[in-house]
N, C-alpha and C positions, 0 to 999 in steps of 0.2 A: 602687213605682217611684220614688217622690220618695226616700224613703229611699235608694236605692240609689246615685241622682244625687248625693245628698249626700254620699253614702260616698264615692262616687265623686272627687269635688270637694274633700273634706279628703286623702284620698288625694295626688290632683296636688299639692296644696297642700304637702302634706306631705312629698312627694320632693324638690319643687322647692325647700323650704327648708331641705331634709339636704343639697343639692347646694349649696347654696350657703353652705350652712354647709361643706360639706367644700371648698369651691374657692376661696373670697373672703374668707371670714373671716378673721383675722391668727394667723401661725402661727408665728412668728421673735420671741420674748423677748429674745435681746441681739443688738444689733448685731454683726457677726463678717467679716474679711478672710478668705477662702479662696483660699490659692493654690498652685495649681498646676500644676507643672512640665512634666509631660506631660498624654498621657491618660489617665485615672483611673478603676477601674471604681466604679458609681453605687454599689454596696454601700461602698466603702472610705470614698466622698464621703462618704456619710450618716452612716458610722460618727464619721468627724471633726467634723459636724455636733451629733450627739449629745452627744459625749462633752464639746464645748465648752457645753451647755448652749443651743443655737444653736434648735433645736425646741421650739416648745413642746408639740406633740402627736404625737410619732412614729407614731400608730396613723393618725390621719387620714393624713399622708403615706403610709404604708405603701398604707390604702384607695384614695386617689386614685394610686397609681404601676400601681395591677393595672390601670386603664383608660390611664394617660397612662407609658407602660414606657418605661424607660431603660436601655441596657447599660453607654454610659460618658460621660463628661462631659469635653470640651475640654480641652486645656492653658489656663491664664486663670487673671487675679485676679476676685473673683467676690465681691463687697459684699452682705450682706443687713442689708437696715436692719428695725429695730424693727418689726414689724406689718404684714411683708410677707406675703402670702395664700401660700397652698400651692400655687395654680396660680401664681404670680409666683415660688415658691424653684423647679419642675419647670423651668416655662419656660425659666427660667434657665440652670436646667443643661443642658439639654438639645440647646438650640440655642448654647451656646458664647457668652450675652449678656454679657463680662465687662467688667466697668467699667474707666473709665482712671485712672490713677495720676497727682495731680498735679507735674510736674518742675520744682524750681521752680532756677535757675542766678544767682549776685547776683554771688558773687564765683572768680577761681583765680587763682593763683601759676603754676600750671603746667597740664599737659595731663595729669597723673596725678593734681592733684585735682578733674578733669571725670569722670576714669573711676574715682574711689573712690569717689563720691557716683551715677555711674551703675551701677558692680557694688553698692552696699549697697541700689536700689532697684528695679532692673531684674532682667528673669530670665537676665541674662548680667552673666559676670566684668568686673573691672575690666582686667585682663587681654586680652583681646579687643577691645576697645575699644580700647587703645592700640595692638593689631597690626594689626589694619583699618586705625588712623590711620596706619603707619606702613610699610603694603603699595605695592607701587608702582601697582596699581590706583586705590584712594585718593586718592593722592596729585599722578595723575594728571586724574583725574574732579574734584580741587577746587581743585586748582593749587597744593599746599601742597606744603609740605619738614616736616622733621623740626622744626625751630627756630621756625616758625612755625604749626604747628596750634590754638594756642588761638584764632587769627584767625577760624578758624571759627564759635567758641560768643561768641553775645551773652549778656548779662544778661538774661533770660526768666522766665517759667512758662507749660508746655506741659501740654496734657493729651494724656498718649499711651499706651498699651497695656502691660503690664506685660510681655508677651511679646513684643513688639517686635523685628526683628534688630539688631546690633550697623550693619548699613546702612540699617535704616530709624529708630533712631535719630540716627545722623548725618546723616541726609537730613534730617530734618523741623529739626533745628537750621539746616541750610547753606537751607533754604527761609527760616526766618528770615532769613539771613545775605541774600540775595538781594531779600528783601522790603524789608530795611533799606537797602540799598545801589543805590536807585533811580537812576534818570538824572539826578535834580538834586546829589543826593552826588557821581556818581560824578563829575561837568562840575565840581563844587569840588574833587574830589581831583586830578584832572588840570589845573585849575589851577594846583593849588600843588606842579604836575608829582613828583605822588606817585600810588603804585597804593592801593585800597582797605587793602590788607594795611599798607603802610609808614605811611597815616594810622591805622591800627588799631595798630598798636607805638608811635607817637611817640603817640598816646593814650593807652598804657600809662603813658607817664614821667612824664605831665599827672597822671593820675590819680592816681600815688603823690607827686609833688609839692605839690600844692595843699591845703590846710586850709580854705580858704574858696571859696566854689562860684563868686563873682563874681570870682575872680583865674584861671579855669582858660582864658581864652580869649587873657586877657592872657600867662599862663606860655605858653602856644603859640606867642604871636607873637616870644616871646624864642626859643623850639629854633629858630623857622623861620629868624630871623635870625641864627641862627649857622649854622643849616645851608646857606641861602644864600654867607654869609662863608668855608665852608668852617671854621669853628671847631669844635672836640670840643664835643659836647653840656655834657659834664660836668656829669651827673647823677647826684648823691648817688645817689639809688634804684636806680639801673644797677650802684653798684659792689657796695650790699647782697643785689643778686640774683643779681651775679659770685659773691659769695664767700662767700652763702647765711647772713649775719649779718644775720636780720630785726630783730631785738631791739636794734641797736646805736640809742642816742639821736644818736651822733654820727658821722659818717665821717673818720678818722683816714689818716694816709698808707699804713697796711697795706691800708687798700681803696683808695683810688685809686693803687694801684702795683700792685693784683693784675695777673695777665696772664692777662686771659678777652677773647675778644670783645663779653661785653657790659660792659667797662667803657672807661666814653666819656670817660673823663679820660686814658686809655689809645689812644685809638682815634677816629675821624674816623668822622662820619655815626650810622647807625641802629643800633640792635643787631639780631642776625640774626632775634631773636623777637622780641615781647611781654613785658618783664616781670610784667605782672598783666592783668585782664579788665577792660577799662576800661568804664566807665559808658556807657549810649549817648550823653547830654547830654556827656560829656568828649571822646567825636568828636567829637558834631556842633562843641565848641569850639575844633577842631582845625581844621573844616572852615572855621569863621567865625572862624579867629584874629584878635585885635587887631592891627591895624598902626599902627606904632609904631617907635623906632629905639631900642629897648632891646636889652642884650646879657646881661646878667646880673641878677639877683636871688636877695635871701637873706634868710633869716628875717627880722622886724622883731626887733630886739634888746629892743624892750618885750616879747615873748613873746608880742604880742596875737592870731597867728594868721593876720597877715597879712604881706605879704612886703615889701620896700624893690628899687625897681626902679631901675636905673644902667644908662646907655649910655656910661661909660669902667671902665678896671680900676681907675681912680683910687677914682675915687669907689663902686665895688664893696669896694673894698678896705678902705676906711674903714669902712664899714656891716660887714662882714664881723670887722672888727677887733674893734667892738663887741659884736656880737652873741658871737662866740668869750671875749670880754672875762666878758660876762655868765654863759656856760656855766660858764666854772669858777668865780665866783664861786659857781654852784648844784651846782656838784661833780657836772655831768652829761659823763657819759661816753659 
């Protein structure tokens, strides 16, 4: 009878540590991204599993799938990290647990390189992404135009689903958008009797403007004071995004005579867009621009990165003389 008890007792003992050996133990050798597009049947998952080297004991999986059966496995990006158990790769599949994909947004030029960097990571085109942006649904639900969509996308990183729709990516962005543009922002933009979107553009021009981060509140209080005055912005940056010469060192009269609306040497007020995605910190410098009774500034002629700030064209003039004085000296075009 003791014998038997005993037999008995390495027995349990003994199932109970092949079960747990088959369920807990780590069963995934290299880290591996799974992703897919639709739904997938579990035979084709595993095959792709295998053949990456992603298993490290296809037999135990096999064992443990005749109690815990799958037919097919989610659409989803689907992570299995080093040493994850066989009941955590099932789990997985099974119920559709698929991990989020970091998005991370710093900088754009435009609204097609938001959706070139969203088609090369998302499970939808770049393509798509611009035709939603430019639906009149859209367009109506965010209060944008065509000219002004990058208004939407701040500087981020999101964690969000790799299968995502092309509306619930732009939703979870414009949530950002909203989250940033509280009731204290919005009482400073209506101050400086502008809407969120027109301080979102003239924070565009800051941004490509400034070299030094403690000049960007000051460069502000210069556009406001023209725009106040009713004076053209006349912003170098405005005429390089007219006429699509990123690479020019210097803006010559072929850019500031193109004939675009967004060249403000050209043209009176804002441009209809945003030339670039500007910084959060370069709104909020927008929002807290310096006051001051400057109208103009331009590079410092030492080259040192900082700018020379003038309230006549006189004295702009001079400073501008120089500094033009210096370029060609260094044969910069």
């Amino acid at each position: 009878m003791r014998r038997f008890f005993v037999g008995a007792v390495l027995l349990c003992f003994a199932s109970v540590l092949i079960i747990y050996c088959l369920l807990f133990l780590g069963n995934v050798s290299n880290e591996y991204h799974l992703k897919l597009r639709t739904s997938s049947p579990i035979n084709s998952v595993i095959d792709e599993l295998l053949q990456n080297e992603v298993i490290s004991s296809p037999y135990k999986l096999d064992l443990v799938q005749t109690f815990y059966p799958i037919t097919t496995v989610p659409a989803g990006r689907y992570l299995f990290r080093k040493g994850m158990s066989t009941k955590e790769i099932l789990s997985k599949l099974k119920n559709g647990h698929q991990d989020p994909i970091s998005f991370t947004l710093s900088t754009a030029t435009f609204i097609e390189d938001v959706a070139s960097k969203a088609g090369s990571k998302m499970n939808f085109d770049s393509l798509a992404l611009i035709e939603y942006l430019r639906s009149d649904s859209a367009q109506t639900k965010y209060e944008i135009n065509q000219e002004n969509q990058l208004c939407l996308f701040l500087p981020n990183t999101h964690e969000i689903y790799w299968t995502a729709s092309v509306e619930d990516f732009v939703g979870r962005f414009h949530k950002d958008y909203t989250d940033f543009w509280n009731s204290e922002r919005k009482s400073k933009a209506q101050t400086l009797g502008m809407s969120p979107n027109q301080v979102y553009i003239l924070a565009s021009m800051v941004q490509k403007e400034y070299s030094k981060r403690n000049e960007r509140s000051k460069i502000a209080g210069v556009l406001l004071n023209r725009l106040k005055k009713s004076m053209p912005l006349q912003v170098d940056a405005t005429c390089k995004y007219a006429t699509k010469d990123f690479a020019a060192k210097r803006v010559l009269s072929y850019h500031t005579t193109f004939t675009s609306p967004y060249n403000t040497y050209q043209n009176q007020g804002l441009t209809p867009g945003p030339i670039c995605m500007p910084e959060r910190e370069t709104i909020d410098a927008v929002l807290n621009a310096e006051s001051h009774q400057y109208l103009y500034y331009c590079a410092d002629p030492s080259l040192n990165g900082f700018h020379v700030f003038s309230t006549t064209y006189k004295e702009h003039n001079s400073v501008a003389s120089k500094y033009h004085q210096r370029m060609n000296e260094l044969k910069m075009k």
